[in-house]
C-alpha positions as CSV (number, residue, x, y, z in Angstrom):
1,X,0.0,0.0,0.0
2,X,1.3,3.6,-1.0
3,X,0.2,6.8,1.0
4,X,0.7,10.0,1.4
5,X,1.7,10.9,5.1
6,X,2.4,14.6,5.7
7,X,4.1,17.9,4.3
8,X,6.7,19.9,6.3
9,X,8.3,22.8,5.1
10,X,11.9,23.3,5.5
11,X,13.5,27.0,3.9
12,X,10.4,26.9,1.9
13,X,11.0,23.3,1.1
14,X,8.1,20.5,1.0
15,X,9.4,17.0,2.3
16,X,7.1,14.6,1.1
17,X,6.7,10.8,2.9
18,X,5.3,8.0,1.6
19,X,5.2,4.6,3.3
20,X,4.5,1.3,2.5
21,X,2.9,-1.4,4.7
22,X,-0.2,-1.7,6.4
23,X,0.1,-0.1,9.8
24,X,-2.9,-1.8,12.1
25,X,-3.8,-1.4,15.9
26,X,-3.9,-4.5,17.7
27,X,-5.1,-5.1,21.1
28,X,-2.4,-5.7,23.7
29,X,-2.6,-9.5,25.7
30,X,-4.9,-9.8,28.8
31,X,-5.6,-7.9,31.4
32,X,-7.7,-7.5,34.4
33,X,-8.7,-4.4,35.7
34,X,-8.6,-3.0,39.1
35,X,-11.7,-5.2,40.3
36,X,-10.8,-8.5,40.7
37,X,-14.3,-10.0,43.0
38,X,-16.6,-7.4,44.6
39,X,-19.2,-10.2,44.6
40,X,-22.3,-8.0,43.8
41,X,-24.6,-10.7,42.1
42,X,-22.6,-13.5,43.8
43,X,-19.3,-14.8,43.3
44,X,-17.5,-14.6,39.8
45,X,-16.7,-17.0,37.2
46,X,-13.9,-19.1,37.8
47,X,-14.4,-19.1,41.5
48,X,-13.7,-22.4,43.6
49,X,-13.0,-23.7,46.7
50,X,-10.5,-26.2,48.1
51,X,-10.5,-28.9,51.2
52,X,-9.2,-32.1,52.1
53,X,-10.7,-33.1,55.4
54,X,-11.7,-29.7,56.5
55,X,-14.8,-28.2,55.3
56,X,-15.1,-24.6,54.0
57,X,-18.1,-22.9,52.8
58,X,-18.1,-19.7,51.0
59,X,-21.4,-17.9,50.2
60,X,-22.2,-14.3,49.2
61,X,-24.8,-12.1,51.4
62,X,-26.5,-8.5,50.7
63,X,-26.3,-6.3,54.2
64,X,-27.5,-3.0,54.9
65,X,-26.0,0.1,55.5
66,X,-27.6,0.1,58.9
67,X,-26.0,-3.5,59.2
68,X,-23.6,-4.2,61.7
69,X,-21.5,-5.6,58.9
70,X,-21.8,-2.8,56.6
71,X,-18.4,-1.6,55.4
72,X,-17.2,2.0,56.7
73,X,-19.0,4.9,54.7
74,X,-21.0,2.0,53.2
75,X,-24.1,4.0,51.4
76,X,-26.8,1.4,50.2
77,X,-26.9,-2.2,49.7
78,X,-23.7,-4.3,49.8
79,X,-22.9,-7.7,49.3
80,X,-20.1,-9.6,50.4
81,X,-18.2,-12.7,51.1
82,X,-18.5,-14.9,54.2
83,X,-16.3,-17.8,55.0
84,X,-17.6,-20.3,57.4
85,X,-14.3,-22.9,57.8
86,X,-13.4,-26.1,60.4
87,X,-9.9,-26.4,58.6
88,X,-8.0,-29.3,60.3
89,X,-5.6,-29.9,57.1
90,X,-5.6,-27.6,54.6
91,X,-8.4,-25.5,53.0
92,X,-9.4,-22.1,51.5
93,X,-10.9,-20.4,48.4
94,X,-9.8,-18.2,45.3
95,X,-10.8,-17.4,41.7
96,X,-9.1,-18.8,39.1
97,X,-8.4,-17.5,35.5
98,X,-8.0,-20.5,32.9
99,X,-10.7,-20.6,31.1
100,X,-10.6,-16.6,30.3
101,X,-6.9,-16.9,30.0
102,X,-4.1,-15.8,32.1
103,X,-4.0,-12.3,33.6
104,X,-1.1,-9.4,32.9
105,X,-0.7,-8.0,36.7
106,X,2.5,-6.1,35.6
107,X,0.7,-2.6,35.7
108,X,-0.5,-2.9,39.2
109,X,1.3,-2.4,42.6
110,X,-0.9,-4.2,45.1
111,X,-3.2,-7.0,45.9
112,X,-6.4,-5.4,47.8
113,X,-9.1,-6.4,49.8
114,X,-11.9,-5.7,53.0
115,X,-11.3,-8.1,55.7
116,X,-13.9,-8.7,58.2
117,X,-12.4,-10.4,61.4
118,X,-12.7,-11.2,65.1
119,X,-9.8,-10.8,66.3
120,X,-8.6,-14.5,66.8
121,X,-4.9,-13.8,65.8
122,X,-5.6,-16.7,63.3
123,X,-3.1,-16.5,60.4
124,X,-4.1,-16.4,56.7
125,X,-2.3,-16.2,53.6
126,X,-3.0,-14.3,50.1
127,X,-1.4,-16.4,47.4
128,X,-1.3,-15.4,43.8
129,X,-0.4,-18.0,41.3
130,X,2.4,-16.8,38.7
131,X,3.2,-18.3,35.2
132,X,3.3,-21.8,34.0
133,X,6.3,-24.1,32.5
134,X,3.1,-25.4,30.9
135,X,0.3,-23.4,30.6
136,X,-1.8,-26.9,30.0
137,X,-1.4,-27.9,33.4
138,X,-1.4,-26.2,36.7
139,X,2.5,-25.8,36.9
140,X,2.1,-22.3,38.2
141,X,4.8,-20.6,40.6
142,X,2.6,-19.6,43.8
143,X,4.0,-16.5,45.8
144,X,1.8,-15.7,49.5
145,X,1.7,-13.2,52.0
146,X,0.7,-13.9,55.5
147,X,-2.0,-11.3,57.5
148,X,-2.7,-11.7,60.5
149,X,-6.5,-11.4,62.0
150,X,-5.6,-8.9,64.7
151,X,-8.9,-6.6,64.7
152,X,-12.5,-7.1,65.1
153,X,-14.6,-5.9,62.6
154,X,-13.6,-4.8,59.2
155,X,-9.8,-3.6,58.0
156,X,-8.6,-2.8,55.4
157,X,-5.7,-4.8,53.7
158,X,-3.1,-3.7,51.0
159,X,-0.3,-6.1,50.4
160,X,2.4,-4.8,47.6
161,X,3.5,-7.0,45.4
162,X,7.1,-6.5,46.5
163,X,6.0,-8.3,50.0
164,X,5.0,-11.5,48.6
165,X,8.1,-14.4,48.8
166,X,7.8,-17.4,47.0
167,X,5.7,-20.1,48.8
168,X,7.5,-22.7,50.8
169,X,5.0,-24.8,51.9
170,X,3.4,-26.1,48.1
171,X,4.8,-25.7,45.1
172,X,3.4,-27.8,42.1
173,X,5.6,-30.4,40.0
174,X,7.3,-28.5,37.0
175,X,6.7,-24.6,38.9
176,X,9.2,-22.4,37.5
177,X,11.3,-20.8,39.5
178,X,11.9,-17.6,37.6
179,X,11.1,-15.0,40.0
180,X,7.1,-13.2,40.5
181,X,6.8,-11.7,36.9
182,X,3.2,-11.0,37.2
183,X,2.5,-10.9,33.7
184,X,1.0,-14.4,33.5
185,X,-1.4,-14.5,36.9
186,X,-3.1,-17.8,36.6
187,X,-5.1,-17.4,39.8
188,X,-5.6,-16.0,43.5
189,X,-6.3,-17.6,46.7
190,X,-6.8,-17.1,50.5
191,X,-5.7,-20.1,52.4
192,X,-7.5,-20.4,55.4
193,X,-5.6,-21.3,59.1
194,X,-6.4,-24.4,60.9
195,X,-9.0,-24.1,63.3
196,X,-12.7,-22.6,62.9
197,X,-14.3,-19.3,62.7
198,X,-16.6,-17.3,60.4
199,X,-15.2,-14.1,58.5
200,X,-16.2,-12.0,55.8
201,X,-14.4,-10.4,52.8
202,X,-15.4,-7.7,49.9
203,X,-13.6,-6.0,47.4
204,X,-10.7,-8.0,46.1
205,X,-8.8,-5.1,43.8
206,X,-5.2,-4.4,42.1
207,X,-3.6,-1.1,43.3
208,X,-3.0,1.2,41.0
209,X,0.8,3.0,40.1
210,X,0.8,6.0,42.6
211,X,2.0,8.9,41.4
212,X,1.8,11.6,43.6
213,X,0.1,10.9,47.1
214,X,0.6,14.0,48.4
215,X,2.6,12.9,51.8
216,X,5.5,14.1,51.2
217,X,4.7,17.7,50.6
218,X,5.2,19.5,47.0
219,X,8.7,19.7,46.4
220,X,9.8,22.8,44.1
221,X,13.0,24.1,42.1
222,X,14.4,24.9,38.9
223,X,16.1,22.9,36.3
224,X,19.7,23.8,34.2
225,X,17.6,26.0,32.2
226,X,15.3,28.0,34.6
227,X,12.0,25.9,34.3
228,X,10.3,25.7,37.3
229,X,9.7,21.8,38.1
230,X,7.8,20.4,40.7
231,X,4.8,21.6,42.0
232,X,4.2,25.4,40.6
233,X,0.9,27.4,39.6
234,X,-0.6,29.2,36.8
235,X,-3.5,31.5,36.3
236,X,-4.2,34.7,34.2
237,X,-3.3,37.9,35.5
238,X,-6.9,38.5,37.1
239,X,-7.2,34.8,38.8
240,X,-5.5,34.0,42.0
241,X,-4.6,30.2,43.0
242,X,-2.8,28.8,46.1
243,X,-1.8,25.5,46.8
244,X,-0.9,23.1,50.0
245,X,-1.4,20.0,51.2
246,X,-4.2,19.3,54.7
247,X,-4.8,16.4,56.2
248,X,-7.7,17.9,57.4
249,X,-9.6,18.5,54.2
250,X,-13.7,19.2,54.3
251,X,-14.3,15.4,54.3
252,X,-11.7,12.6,54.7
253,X,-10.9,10.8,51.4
254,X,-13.3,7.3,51.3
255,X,-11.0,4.3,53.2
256,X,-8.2,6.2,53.8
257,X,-6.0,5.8,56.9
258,X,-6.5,8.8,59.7
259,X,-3.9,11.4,58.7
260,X,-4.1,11.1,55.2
261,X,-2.7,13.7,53.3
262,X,-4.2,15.3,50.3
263,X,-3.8,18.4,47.8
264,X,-5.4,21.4,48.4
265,X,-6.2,23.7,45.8
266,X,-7.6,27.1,46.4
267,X,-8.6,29.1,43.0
268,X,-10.4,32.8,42.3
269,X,-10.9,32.4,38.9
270,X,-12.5,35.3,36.9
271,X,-15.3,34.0,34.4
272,X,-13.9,36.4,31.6
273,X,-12.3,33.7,30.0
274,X,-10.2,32.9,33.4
275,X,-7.8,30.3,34.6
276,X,-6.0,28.8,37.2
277,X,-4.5,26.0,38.5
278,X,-1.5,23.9,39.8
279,X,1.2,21.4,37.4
280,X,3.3,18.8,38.6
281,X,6.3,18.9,36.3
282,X,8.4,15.9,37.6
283,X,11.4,16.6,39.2
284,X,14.4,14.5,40.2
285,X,15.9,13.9,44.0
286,X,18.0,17.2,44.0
287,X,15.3,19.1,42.1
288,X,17.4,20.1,39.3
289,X,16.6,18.3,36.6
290,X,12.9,18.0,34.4
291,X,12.3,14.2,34.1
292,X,9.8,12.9,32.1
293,X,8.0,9.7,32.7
294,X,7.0,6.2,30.4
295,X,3.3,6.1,30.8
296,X,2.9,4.2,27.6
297,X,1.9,0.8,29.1
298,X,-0.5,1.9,30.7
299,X,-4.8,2.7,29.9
300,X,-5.3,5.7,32.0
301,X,-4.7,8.1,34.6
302,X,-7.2,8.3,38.2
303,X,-7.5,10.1,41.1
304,X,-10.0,11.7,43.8
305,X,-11.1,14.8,43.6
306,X,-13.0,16.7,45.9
307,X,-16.0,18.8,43.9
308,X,-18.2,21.7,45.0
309,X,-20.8,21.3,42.7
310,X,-20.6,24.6,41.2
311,X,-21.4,23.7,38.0
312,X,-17.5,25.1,36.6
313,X,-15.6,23.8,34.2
314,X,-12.4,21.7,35.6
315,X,-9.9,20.3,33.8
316,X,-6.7,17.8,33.9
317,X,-4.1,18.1,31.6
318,X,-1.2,16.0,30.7
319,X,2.3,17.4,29.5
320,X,3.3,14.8,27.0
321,X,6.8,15.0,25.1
322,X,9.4,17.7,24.5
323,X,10.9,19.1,21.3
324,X,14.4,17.8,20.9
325,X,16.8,19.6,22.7
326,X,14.1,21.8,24.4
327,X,15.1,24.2,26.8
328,X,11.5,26.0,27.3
329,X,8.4,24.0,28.9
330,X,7.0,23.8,24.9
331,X,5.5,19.7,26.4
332,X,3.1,19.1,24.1
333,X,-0.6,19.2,26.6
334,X,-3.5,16.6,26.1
335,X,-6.5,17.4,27.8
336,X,-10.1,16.3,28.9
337,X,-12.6,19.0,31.2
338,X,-14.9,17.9,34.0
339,X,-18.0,19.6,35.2
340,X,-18.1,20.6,39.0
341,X,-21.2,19.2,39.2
342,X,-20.8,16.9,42.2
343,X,-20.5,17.5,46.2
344,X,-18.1,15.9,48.0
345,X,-15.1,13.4,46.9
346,X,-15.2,10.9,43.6
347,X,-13.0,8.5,41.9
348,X,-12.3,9.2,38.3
349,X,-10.5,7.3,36.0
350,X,-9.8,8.6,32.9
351,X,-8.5,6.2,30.0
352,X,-5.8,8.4,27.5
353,X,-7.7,7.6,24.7
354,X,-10.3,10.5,25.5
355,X,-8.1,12.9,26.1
356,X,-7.6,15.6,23.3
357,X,-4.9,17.9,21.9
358,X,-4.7,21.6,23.6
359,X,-2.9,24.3,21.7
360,X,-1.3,27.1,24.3
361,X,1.1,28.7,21.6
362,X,3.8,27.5,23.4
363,X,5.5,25.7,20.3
364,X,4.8,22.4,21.4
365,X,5.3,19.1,19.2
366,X,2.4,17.7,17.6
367,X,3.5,14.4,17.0
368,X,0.6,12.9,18.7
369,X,-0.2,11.5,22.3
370,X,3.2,9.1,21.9
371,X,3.0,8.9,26.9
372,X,6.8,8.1,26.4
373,X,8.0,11.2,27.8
374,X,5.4,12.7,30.1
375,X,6.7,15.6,31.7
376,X,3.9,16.3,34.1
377,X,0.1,16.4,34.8
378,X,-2.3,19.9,35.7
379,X,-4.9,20.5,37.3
380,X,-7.1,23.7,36.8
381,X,-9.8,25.9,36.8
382,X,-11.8,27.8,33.7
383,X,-14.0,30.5,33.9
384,X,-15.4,30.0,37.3
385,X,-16.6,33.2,38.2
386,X,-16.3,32.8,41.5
387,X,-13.8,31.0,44.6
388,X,-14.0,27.9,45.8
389,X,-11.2,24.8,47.2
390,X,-10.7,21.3,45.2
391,X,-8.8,18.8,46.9
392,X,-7.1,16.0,45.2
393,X,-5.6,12.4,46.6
394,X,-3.9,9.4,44.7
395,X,-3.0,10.4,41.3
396,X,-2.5,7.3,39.9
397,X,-2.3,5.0,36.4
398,X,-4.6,2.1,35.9
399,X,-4.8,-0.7,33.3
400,X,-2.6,-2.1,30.2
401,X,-2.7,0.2,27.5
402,X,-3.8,-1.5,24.4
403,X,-0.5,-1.5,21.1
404,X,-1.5,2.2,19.8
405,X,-1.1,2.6,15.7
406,X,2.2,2.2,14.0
407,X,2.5,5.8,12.4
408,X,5.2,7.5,10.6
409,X,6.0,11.0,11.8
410,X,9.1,13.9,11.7
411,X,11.1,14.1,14.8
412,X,9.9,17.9,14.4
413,X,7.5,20.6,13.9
414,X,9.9,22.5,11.5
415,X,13.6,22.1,10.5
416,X,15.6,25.9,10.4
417,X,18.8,25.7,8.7
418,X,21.2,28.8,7.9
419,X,22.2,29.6,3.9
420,X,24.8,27.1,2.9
421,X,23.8,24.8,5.6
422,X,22.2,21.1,5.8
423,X,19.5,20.6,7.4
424,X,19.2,17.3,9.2
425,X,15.8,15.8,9.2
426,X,15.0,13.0,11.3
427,X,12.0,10.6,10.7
428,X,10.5,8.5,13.5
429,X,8.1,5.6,14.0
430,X,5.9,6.2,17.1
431,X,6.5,2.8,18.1
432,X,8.6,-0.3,17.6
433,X,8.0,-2.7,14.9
434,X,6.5,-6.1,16.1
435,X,4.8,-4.7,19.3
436,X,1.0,-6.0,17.6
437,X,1.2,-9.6,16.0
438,X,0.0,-7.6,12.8
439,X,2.7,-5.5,12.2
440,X,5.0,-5.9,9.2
441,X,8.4,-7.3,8.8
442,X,9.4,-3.2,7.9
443,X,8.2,-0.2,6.9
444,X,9.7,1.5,4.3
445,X,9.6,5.3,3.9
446,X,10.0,7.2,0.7
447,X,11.2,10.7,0.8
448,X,11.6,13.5,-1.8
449,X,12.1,17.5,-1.7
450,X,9.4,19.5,-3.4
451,X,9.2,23.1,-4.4
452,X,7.7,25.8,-1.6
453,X,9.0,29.5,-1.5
454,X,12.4,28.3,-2.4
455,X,13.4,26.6,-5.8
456,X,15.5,23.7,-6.4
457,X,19.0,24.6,-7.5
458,X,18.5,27.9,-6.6
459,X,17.7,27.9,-3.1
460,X,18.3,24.4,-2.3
461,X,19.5,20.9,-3.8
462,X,16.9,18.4,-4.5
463,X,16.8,15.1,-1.9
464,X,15.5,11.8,-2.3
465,X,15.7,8.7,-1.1
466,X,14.1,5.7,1.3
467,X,14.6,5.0,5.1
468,X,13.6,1.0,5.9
469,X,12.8,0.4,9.1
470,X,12.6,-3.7,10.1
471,X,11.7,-5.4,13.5
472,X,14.4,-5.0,16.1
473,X,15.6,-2.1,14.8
474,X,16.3,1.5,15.6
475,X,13.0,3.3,15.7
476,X,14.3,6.9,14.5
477,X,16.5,6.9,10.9
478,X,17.6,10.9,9.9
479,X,18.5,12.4,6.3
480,X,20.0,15.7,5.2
């Protein structure tokens, strides 16, 4: 196939590029997504449960919020897991994944849950079962963590993956040993301690990649070149905005611990076309140096947010990549607004693929939303007319981003070159080759100089030629 990609002018130049190939999106392997079992309308497919001599019995039941086991800020129905269990050998109960296929874990942080106990300082075990030397047979690697029931009533537990060891007590014939990879998760189980009681679990979630938390303050500076980095604000020249963190915001973020710390955002925006707001531009350790981050693998971005239901607009914007050799904050911004038009805190997660381009004339790339090089994320404020306080907690990334589209693009906006120079002109692929299992075995890229402003001879020599780009290769190929 033979099409035309895009124009650039260079000295009045046209570079024309073709390519040839078929470029196709593919979805990437499987993944599960934050919710793993919050057993509303029972348990889920692929549960089971396993005994020798003991007995264990796991049913789902709806309480209350007037219930005595309703979970804390529990509004509404809810239904959850109890576990009625004699073990005297072994016993316990999980959800497995084979017939859907294995899951890719590799994008979350945690293994979550709600843990109803009565204080018996019984111990129990979360195991997660890893890849397979065969994924025929149930060879998989098991890792576990052991919690301890230590309260009465319900707690919540987080375990991070980092915690878990590799099990010592069973291990199936023909487990690898290859370390917990997590991006072949065949299973997860609690194994229940000898001895009998009845307990009661709910909401069996993946954490999500923290970003910013807010407990460690909002660390500031300036890089080599004079950007601030950091936390910093914005806002036109008839807005105000002030930002902090409180651990005593209006209302305490839903199931977090006591002395939680979140952002606080205070904004006086003017509604003649007004803004305001805070950016996280991310900083290193000494707070000298802009580093961006690889979001790439990942579906989306979440977070709390504390509304006022004013009915303003509100908006989150992420700074993607940098022009090469950039020494100005020119990150390219994609965006996506929210109405204030809710009271209170609420969860949002927002998957890249709604976000859309914002221009702010500040000579940004626009090379598309590539998440290789994210320099930051905002937060702001439009048009309010009128001051008010967001707070915000857990800025987070959630999910496995699917393989975007293989695309051809310039490394550039615009190449400058002074009279009698060469300009060199670098041409990119916005991924690697063989990332989607339809990708070709190359790409090739045609390129040729056309007439602008400037003529050939005169102004310029003519240029042609092809760039081939194959599997394994480098991803960037330049010209002059």
């Amino acid at each position: 196939m033979m099409a035309k990609i895009s124009l650039k002018r260079v000295l009045g130049v046209f570079i024309t590029i073709f390519f040839v190939g078929t470029l196709l999106t593919a979805p990437a392997g499987a993944a599960g997504g934050l919710a793993l079992a919050d057993f509303e309308g029972g348990t889920p497919s692929g549960w089971f449960v396993f005994n020798g001599a003991s007995t264990v019995t796991t049913t789902t039941q709806i309480v209350a919020d007037t219930d005595a086991l309703a979970l804390p800020d529990q509004a509404g129905d809810n239904e959850i897991l109890s576990a009625d269990y004699n073990v005297i050998d072994f016993g316990g109960f999980g959800n497995d994944f084979t017939v859907a296929g294995p899951q890719n874990w590799i994008n979350y942080t945690s293994f979550d849950f709600w843990f109803y106990g009565t204080g018996s300082g019984l111990a129990y075990q979360a195991e997660i079962s890893d890849n397979r030397s065969d994924p025929a047979i149930d060879t998989s690697e098991r890792f576990d963590y052991v919690f301890i029931d230590d309260t009465v009533g319900w707690k919540h537990i987080s375990i991070p993956f980092s915690d878990f060891t590799r099990a010592t007590d069973f291990q199936p014939g023909g487990a690898p040993d290859d370390g917990f990879t997590l991006t072949e998760i065949w299973a997860w189980a609690i194994v229940l301690p000898f001895g009998s009681d009845v307990v009661y679990f709910d909401n069996f979630e993946l954490g999500p990649k923290i970003i910013d938390d807010f407990e460690s303050g909002l660390p500031a500076g300036a890089d080599t070149d004079g950007n601030a980095i950091g936390f910093l604000t914005f806002n036109d020249p008839n807005s105000t905005v002030a930002i902090s963190t409180s651990t005593t915001p209006a209302a305490p973020v839903p199931e977090a611990p006591a002395g939680n710390s979140v952002l606080q955002v205070d904004t006086n925006v003017n509604d003649n076309f007004g803004f305001a707001g805070v950016i996280h531009a991310f900083e290193n350790a000494a707070l000298d140096t802009w580093v961006p981050q690889d979001w790439s693998a990942y579906e989306g971005m979440s977070f709390w947010l504390y509304g006022n239901n004013t009915g303003s607009i509100l908006f989150i914007d992420v700074l993607d990549n940098r022009n090469p050799g950039s020494t100005t904050d020119d990150a390219e911004r994609y965006s996506i607004n929210i109405i204030d038009d809710f009271s209170g805190w609420q969860h949002f997660e927002i998957p890249f693929s709604t976000m859309n381009r914002k221009e702010v004339g500040n000579g940004a790339p626009n090379d598309g939303f590539t998440l290789t090089e994210v320099h930051g994320w905002a937060f702001g404020v439009f048009n309010a007319g009128q001051a008010f306080t967001n707070y915000m907690d857990d800025v987070a990334l959630y999910g496995v981003a699917e393989v975007p589209e293989l695309l051809v693009t310039f490394e550039a906006n615009a190449y400058e070159v002074t009279e009698g120079g060469q300009a060199l002109v670098t041409v990119k692929l916005t991924r690697e080759i063989g990332a989607s299992p339809d990708d070709p075995a190359e790409v090739s890229v045609d390129f040729y100089s056309e007439p602008g402003t400037a003529g050939p001879d005169r102004d310029y020599t003519d240029v042609s030629g092809t760039l081939t780009f194959v599997a394994g290769g480098p991803t960037s190929q330049s010209f002059t």
